[in-house]
N, C-alpha and C positions, 0 to 999 in steps of 0.2 A: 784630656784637660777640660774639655767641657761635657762630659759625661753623656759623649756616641753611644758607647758601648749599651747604656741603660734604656737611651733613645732605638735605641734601634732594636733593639730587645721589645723594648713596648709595640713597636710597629710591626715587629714577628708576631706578638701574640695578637695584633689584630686580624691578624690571616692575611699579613702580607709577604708577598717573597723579598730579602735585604740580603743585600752586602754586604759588612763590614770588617774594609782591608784584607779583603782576600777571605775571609771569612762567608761563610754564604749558608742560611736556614730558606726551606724551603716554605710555601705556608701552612704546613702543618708543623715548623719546627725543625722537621729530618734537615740533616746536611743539603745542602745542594752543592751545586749541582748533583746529576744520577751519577756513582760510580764513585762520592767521595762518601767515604765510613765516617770518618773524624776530623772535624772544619778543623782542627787546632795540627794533625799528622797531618793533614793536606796543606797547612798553610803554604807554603814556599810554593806549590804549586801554585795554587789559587790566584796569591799574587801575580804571576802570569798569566793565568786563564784572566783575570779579570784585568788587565790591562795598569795594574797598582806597580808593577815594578818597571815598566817601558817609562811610565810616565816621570819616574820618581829618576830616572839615569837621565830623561830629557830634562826636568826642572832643574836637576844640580848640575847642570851646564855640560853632561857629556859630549854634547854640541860646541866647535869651536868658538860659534859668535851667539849671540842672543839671534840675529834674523836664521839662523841654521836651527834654533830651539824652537822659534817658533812657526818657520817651515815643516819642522818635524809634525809638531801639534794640529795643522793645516790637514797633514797624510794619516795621524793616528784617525784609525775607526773606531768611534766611541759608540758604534751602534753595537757592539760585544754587550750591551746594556737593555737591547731588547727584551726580553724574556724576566726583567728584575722587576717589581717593585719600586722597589726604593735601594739606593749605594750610598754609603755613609760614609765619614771619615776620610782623611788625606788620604789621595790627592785630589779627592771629589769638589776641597773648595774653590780649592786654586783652580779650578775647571769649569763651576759653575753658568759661566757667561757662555762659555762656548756650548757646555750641555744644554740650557737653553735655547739655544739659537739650534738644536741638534732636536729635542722635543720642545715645539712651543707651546705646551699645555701641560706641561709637569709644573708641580707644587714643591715648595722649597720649605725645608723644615732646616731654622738658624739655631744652633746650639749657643746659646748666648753665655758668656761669663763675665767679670768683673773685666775688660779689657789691659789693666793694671796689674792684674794677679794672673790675666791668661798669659800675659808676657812673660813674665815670671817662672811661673810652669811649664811653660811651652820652651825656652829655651834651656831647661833641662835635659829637654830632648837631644839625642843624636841629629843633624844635620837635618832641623827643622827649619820650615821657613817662614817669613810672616805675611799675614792674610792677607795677601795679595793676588790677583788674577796671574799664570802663569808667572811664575819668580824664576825666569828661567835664571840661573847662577849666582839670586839672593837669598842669602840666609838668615835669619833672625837676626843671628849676632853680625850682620851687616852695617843695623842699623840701630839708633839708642833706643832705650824702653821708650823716651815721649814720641818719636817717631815711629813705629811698632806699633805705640798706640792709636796714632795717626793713621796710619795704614787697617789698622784695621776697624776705626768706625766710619774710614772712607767705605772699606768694603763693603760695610752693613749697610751705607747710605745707597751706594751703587743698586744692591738690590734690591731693595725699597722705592728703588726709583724704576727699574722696569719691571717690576712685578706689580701685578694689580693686589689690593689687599684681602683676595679671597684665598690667591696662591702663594701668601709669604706666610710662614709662623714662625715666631722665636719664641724658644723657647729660655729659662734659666732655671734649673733644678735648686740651686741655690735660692734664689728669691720668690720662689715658685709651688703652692700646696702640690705633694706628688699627685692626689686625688685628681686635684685640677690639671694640671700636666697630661695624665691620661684622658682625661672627658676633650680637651680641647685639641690632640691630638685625632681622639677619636670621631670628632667633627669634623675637624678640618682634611680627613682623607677618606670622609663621608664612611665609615665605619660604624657598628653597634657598639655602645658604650659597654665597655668591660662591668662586669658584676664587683659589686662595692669589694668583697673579699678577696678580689683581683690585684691585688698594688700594683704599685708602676712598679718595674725590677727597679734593683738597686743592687750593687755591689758586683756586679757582671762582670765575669772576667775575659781576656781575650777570646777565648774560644765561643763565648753569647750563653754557654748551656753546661756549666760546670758548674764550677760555685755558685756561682748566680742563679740555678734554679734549687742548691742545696740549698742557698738561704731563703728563696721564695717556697721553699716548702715547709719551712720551719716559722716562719714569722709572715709570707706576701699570700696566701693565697695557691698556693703552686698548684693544685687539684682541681681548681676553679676554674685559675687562669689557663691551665691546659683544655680542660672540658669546653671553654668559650672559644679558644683556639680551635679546634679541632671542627666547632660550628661554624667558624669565622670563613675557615679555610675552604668550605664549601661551597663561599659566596664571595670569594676575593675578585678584585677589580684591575687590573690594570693602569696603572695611571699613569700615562704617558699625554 
């Protein structure tokens, strides 16, 4: 709903290693972790390996009381996140403050959308919930669209306030040239700027490397953007 999948696509091709939802490219691209063929046949696993389905039974309140949810949260070990990049997508927002406090020099990249239309979208979803820090047993449809909206540009405010503004970016693809999208990306996680005939992905579907690089071969750059990857990955960084 606010267009991870693309995001996180662009931050593969800069030679980084990413997560997303259970999803995992290493920085050249291949699957990650070692031992998985196909991010999309591994998913169900993944999500356990990467901690995405513990958290998701703790936030919909599998916990009798909210203090048993976020005792739980206290004991999960979010260090399973060592060896990453960058992790994208739910439940990574609703976790933020604590993964902070967990790395204190990781960069936060905000998927931003119309707040109004993300509500919208987002409660289409199955058993989504709204941008909130740990919701342990709140779900969107908990609370109205103005309150939803409420909550979530308290959350934008929250991390604009402890983050300094070297290590926040928001992003909106919507409001946003893709071109510029990738250059300031590619700054802000001190990266080499992709080759003009590189586009930013688009159209990316769950798995990060299906259709979304049939179309990046057809209209983005796909040869390009591989050939820079494969340089990128040489020289990837850890940013923790």
């Amino acid at each position: 709903t606010t267009a991870t999948r693309s995001v996180a696509k662009a931050i593969n091709i800069l030679g980084l290693r990413v997560v997303h939802f259970g999803v995992g490219l290493d920085h050249d691209g291949a699957p990650y972790p070692l031992g998985v063929t196909n991010p999309c046949k591994n998913w169900d696993q993944n999500l356990r390996r990467f901690g995405v389905q513990d958290m998701y039974d703790m936030m919909l309140f599998k916990s009798s009381t909210v203090e048993e949810c976020y005792e739980s949260f206290e004991r999960f070990d979010l260090r399973l996140y060592d060896d990453l990049d960058a992790v994208i997508d739910t439940p990574i927002h609703h976790i933020t403050y604590r993964l902070l406090k967990l790395y204190p020099n990781a960069k936060v990249v905000f998927t931003h959308r119309n707040p109004s239309e993300w509500v919208i979208k987002r409660t289409a979803h199955q058993m989504a919930m709204p941008a909130i820090q740990q919701p342990c047993g709140v779900l969107i449809e908990s609370l109205s669209n103005e309150e939803n909206v409420e909550a979530y540009y308290a959350n934008l405010e929250l991390l604009r306030c402890i983050l300094p503004q070297d290590r926040f970016l928001l992003i909106d693809v919507w409001a946003q040239d893709p071109r510029d999208i990738f250059v300031s990306l590619s700054k802000f996680l001190e990266r080499p700027n992709p080759p003009e005939n590189c586009k930013f992905p688009s159209k990316v579907d769950h798995c990060l490397n299906r259709p979304g690089e049939i179309n990046m071969k057809r209209t983005n750059g796909f040869d390009s953007c591989l050939r820079f990857q494969q340089v990128a990955a040489r020289n990837q960084t850890i940013l923790k």
